[in-house]
KEKE-3310 file (N, C-alpha, C; in steps of 0.2 Angstrom, whole numbers, plus 5000, padded with zeros to 4 digits):
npx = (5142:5140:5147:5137:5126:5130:5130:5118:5111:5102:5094:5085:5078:5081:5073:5061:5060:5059:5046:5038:5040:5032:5019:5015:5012:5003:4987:4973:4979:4976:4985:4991:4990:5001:5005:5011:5022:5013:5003:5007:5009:4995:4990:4995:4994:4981:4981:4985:4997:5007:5014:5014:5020:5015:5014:5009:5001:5014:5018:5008:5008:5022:5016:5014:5013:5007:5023:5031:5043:5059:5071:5079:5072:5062:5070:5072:5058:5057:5063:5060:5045:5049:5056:5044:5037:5037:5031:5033:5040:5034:5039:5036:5041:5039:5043:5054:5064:5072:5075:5084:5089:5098:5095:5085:5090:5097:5089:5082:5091:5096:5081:5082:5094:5088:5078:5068:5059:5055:5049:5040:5039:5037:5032:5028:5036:5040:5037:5025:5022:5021:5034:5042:5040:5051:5061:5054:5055:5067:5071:5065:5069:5083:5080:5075:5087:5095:5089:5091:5103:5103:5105:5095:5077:5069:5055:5050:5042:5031:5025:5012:5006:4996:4980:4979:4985:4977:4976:4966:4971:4969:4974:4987:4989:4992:5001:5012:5013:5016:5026:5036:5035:5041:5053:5059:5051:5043:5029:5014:5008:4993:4989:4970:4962:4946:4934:4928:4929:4940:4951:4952:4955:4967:4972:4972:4981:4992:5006:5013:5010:4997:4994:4981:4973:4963:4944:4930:4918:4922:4925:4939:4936:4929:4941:4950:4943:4943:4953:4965:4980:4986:4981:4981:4978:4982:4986:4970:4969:4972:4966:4953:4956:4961:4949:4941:4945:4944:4932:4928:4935:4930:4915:4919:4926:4913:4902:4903:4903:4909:4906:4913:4925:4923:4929:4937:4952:4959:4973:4983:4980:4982:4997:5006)
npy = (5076:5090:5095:5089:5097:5110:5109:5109:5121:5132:5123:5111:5107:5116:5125:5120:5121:5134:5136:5130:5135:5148:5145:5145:5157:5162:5161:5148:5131:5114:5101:5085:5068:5056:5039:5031:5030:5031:5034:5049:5055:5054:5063:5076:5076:5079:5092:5099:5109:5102:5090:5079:5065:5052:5043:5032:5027:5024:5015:5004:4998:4993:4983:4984:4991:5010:5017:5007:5007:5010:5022:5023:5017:5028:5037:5029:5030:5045:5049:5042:5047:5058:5061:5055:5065:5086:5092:5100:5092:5087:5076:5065:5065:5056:5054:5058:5049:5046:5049:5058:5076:5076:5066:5070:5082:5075:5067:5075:5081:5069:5067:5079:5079:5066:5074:5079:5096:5098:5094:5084:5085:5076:5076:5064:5051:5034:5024:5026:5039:5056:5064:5076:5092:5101:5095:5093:5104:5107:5096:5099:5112:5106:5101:5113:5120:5112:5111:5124:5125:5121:5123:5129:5134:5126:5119:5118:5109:5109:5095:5095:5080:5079:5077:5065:5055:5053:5062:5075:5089:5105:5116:5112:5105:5119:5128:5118:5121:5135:5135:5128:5137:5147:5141:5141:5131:5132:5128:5125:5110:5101:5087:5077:5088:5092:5102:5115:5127:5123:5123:5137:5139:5136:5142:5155:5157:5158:5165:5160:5150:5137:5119:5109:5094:5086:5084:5072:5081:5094:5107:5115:5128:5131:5126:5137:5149:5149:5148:5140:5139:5127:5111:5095:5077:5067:5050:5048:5047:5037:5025:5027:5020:5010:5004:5005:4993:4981:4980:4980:4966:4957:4957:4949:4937:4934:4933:4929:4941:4952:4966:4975:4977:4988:4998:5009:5018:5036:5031:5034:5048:5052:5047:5051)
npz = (5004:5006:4993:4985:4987:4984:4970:4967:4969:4964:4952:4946:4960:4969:4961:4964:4979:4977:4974:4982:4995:4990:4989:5002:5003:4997:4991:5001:5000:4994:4999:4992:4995:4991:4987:4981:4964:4955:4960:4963:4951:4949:4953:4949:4939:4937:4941:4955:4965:4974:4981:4997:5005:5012:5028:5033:5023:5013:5020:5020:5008:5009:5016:5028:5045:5051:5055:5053:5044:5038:5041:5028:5019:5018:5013:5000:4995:4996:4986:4974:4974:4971:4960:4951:4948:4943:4954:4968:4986:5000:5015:5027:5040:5050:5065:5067:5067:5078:5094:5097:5094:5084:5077:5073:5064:5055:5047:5040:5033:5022:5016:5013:5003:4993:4986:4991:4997:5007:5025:5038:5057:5071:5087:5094:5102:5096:5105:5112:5117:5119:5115:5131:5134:5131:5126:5113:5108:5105:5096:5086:5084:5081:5069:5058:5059:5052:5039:5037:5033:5020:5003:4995:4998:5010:5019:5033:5045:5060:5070:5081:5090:5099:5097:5090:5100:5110:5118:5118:5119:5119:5124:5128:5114:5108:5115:5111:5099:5097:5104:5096:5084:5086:5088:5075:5063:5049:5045:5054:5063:5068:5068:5068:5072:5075:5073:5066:5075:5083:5073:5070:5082:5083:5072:5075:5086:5081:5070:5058:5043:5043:5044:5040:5044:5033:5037:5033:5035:5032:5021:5010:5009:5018:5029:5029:5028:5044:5044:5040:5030:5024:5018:5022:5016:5022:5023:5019:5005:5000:5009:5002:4990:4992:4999:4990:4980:4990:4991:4979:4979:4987:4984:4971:4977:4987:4979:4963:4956:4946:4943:4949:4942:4931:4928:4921:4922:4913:4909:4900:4897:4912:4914:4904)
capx = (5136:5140:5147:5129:5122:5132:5129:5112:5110:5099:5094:5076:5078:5082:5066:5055:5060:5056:5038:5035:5037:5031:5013:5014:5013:4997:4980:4975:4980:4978:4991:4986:4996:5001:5006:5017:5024:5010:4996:5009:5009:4990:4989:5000:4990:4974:4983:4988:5001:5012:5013:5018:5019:5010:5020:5004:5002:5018:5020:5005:5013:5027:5013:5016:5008:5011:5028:5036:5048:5068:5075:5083:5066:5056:5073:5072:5053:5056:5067:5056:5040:5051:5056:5038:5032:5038:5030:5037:5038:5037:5042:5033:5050:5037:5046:5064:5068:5075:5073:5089:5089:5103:5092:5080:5094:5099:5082:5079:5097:5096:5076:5084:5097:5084:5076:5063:5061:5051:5047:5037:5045:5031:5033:5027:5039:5037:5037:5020:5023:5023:5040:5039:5038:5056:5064:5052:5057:5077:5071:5061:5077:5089:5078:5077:5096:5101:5086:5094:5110:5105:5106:5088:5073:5066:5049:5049:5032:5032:5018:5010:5003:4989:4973:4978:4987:4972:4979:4965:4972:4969:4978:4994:4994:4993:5008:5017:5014:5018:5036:5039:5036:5047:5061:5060:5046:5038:5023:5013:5002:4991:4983:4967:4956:4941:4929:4930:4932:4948:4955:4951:4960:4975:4978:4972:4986:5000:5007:5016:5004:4994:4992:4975:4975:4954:4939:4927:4911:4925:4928:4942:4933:4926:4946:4953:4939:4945:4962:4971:4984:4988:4975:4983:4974:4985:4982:4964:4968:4976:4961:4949:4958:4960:4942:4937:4947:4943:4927:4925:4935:4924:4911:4922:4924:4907:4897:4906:4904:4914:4907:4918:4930:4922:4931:4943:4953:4961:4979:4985:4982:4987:5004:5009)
capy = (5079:5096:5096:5088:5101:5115:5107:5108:5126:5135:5118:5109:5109:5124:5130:5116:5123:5143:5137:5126:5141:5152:5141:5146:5166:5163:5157:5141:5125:5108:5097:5078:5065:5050:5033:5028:5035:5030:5040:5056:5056:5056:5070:5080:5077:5084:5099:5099:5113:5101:5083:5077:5060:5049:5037:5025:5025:5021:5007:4999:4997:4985:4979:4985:4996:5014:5016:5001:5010:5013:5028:5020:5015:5034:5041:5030:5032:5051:5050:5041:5052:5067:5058:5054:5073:5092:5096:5099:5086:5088:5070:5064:5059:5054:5056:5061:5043:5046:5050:5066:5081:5074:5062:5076:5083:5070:5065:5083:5080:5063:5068:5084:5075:5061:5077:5083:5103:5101:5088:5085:5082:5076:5075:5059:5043:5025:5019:5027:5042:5064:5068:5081:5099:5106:5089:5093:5109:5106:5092:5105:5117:5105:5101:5118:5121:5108:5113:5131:5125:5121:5129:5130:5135:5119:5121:5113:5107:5103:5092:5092:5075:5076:5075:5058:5052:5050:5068:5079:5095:5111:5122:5109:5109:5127:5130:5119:5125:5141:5135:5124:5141:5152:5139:5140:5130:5137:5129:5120:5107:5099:5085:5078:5094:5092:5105:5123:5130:5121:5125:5145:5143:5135:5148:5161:5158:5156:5170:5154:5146:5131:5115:5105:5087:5087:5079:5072:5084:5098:5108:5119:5134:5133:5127:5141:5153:5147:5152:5136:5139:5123:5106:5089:5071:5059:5042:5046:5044:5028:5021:5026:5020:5002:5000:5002:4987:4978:4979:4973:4959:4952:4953:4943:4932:4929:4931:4928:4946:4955:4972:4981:4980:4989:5005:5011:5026:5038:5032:5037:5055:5054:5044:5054)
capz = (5003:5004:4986:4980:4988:4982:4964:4966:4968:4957:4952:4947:4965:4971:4958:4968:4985:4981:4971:4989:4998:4990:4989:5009:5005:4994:4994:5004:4995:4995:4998:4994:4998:4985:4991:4977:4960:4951:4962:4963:4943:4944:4957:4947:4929:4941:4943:4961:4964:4979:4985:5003:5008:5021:5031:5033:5013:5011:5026:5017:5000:5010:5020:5036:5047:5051:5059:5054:5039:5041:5037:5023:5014:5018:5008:4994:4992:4995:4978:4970:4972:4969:4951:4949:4946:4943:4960:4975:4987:5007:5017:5032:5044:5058:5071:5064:5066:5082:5098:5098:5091:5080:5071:5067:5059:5049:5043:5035:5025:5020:5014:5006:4995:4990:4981:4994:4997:5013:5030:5045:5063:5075:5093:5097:5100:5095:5110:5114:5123:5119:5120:5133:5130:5130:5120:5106:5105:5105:5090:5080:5083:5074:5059:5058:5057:5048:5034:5034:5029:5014:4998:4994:5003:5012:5021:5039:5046:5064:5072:5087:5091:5104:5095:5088:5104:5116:5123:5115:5123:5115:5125:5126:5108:5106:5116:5108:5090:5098:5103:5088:5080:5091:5086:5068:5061:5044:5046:5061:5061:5073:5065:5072:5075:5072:5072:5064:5082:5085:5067:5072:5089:5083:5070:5077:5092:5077:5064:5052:5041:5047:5041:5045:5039:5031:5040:5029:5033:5029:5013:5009:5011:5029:5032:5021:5032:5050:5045:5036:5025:5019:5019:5018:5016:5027:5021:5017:4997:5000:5010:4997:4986:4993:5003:4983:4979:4995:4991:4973:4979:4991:4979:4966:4982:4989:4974:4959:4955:4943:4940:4950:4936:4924:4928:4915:4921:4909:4910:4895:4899:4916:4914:4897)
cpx = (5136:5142:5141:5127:5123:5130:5123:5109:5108:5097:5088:5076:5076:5074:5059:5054:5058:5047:5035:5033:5032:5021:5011:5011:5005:4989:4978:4974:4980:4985:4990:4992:4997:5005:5014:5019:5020:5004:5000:5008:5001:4986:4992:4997:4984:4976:4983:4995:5010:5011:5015:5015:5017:5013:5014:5003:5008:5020:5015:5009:5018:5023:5012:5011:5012:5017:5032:5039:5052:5068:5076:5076:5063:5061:5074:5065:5053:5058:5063:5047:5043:5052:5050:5035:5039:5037:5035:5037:5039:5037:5039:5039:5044:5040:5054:5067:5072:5074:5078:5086:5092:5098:5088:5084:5096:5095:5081:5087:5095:5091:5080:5089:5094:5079:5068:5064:5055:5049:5044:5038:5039:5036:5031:5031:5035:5034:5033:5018:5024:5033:5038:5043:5045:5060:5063:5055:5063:5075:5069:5066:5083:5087:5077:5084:5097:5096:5091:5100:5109:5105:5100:5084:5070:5060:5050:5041:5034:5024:5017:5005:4996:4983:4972:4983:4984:4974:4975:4965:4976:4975:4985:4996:4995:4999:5014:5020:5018:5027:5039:5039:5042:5053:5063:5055:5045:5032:5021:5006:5000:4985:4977:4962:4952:4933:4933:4934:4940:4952:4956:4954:4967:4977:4978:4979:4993:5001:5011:5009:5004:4994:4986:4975:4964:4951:4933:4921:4915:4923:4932:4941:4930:4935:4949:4948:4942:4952:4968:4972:4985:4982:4978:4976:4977:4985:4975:4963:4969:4972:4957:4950:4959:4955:4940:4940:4945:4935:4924:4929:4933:4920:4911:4922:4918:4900:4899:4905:4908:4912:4909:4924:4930:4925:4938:4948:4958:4969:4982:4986:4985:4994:5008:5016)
cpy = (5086:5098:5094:5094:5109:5117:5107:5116:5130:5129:5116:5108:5112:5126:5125:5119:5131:5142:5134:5132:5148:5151:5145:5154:5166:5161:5151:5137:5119:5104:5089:5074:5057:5046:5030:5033:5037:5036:5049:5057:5059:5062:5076:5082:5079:5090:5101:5103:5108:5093:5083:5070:5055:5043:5031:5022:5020:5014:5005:4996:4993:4981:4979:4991:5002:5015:5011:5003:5012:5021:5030:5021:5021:5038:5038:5032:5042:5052:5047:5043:5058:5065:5060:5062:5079:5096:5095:5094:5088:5078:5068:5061:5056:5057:5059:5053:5043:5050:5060:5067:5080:5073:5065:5077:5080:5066:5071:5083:5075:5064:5074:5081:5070:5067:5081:5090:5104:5093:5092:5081:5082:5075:5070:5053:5036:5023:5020:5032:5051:5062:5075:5089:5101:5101:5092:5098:5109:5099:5094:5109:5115:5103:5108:5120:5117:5110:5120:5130:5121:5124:5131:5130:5126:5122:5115:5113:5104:5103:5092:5088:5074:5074:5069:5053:5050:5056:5074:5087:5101:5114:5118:5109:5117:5130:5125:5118:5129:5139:5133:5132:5146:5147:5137:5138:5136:5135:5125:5116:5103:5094:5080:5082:5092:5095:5113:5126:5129:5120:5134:5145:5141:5140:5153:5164:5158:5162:5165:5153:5138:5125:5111:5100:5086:5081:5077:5074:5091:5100:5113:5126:5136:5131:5133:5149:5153:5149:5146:5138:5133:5116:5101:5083:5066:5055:5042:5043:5038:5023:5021:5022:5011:4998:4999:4995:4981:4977:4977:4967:4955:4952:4947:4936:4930:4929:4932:4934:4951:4961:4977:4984:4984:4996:5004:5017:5027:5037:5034:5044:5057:5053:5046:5057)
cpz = (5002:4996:4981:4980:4986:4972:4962:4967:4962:4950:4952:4956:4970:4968:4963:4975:4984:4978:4979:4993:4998:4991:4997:5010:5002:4996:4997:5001:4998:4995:4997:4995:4994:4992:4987:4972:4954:4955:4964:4954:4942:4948:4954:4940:4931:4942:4950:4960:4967:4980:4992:5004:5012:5022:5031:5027:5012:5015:5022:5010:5002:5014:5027:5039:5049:5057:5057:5049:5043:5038:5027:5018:5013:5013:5001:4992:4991:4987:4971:4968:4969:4959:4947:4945:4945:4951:4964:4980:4994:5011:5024:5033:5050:5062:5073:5064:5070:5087:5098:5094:5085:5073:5068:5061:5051:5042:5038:5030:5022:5016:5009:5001:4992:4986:4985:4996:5003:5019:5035:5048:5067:5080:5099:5097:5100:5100:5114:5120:5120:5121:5124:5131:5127:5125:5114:5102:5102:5098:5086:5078:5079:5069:5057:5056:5053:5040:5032:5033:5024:5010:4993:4998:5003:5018:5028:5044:5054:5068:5079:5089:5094:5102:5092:5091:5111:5120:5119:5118:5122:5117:5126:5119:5106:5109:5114:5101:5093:5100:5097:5083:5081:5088:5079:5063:5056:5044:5054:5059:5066:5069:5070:5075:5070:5071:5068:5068:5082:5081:5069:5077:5087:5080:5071:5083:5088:5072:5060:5050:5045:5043:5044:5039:5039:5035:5036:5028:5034:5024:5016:5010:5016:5030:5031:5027:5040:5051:5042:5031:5022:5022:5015:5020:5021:5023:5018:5010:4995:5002:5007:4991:4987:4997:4996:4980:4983:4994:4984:4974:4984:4986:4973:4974:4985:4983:4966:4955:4953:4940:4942:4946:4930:4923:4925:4917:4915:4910:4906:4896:4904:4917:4907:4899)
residu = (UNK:UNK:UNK:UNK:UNK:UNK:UNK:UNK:UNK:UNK:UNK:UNK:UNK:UNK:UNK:UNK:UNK:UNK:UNK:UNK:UNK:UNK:UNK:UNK:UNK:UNK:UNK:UNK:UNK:UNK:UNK:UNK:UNK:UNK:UNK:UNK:UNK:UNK:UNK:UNK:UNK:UNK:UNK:UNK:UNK:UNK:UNK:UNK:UNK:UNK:UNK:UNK:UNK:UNK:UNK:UNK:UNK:UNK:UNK:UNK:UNK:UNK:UNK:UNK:UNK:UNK:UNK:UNK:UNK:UNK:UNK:UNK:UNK:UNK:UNK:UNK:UNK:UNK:UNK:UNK:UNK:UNK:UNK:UNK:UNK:UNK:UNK:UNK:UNK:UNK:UNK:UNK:UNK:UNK:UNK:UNK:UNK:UNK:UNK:UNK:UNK:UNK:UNK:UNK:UNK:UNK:UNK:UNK:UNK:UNK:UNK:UNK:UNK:UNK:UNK:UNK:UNK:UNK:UNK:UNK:UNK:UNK:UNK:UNK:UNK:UNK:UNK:UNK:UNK:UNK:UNK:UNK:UNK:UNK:UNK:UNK:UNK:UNK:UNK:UNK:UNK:UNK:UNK:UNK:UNK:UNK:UNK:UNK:UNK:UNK:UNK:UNK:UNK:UNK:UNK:UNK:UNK:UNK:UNK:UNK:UNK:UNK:UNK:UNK:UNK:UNK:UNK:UNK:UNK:UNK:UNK:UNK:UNK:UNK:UNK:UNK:UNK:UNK:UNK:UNK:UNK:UNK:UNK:UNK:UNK:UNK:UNK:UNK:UNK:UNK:UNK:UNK:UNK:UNK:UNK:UNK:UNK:UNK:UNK:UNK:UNK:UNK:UNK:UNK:UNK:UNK:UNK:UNK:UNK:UNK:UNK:UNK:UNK:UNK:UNK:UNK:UNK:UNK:UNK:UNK:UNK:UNK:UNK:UNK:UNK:UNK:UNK:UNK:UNK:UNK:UNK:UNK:UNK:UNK:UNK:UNK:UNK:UNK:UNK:UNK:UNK:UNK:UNK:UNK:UNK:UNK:UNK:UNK:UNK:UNK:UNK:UNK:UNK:UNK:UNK:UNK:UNK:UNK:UNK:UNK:UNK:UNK:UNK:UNK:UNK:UNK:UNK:UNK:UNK:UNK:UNK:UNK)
# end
């Protein structure tokens, strides 16, 4: 692995990891989140500067719900969004896929040789429970390390889980952005918040950029105002995308309605 990696310097790559970063020094930016290789293609022909990955998206696509993906399957999908486009690409690991530090580690290599130039290491375990405070950090710390040995900038994202773990508590996540940033972190994210307010305390409390994942009586510019740096979708593009399905086929199923089909989009110019 270290000879890819070495191979790989100064490398589409390499150019994909200094544009990822540098997106973080600038103005605040969306970030959307494709599902497959076909919805990063058509994120990318909209002129979106970034992609990043959603674990619940892609658990649907095998049918599963979110968390039920190996390692295995999130690094070939990494490889195969990163194909899909020119953009950047950041990797939803969950959880690092392991309870150590180790596994952190290993998730942020594994993701970066599949062609990713950025992940996010959350702090909550499968099995239903915050890791506590000092763990996260020591897991935060070695995705960190193992990101800075490589030979391109790689962007580490770490989460702190409360607001979407029945543990809506501000001042717990604020302290532990605040570490996750003390131990390297380039960005932090706290997805879950859901007013202004508590977009303006997070990053007021933080000197990293922020990530806020959108709420739908949002826009970009009240986030972008409160102090977000970057603005992703989660899964939301993926459930839009198949309530509309699910909803013209009920219609074909309860009443033999078939005008939901009548939409054409431009694939020709997105998939060129």
């Amino acid at each position: 692995m270290a000879r890819l990696f070495s191979a790989l310097s100064g490398t589409r790559q390499e150019q994909k990891g200094i544009a990822f970063a540098a997106l973080h020094e600038g103005e605040p930016f969306v970030i959307p989140n494709p599902w497959d290789a076909g919805s990063a293609r058509v994120l990318a022909a909209l002129g979106f500067s970034a992609l990043a990955t959603t674990s619940s998206g892609f658990a649907f696509t095998l049918g599963r719900l979110d968390g039920g993906v190996t390692l295995d399957e999130v690094v070939e999908h990494a490889a195969e969004i990163d194909r899909a486009t020119e953009l950047p690409v950041s990797v939803d690991l969950e959880n690092g896929h392991g309870p150590e530090p180790e596994a952190t580690a290993q998730a942020v290599m594994r993701v970066a040789e599949a062609g990713a130039v950025g992940a996010s290491i959350e702090d909550w375990d499968p099995s239903g429970s915050l890791y506590d405070r000092d763990q996260a950090v020591e897991r935060v710390a070695a995705a960190v390390e193992a990101a800075r040995r490589l030979p391109f900038p790689f962007t580490l994202t770490a989460r702190a889980e409360n607001h979407i773990r029945g543990n809506p508590d501000l001042d717990d996540t604020i302290a532990r952005l605040r570490a996750f940033e003390q131990a390297g972190a380039d960005v932090l994210y706290a997805p879950g918040l859901r007013t202004q307010e508590e977009v303006r305390a997070v990053c007021s409390a933080l000197t990293k950029p922020v990530n806020v994942l959108a709420f739908p009586d949002s826009t970009l510019a009240e986030l972008a105002a409160a102090g977000a740096r970057r603005v992703s979708v989660g899964g939301g593009l993926t459930w839009t995308a198949i309530r509309a399905f699910a909803d013209a086929a009920v219609r074909i199923r309860d009443e033999g309605d078939f005008s939901g089909l009548g939409t054409t989009p431009p694939l020709g110019d997105w998939l060129a």
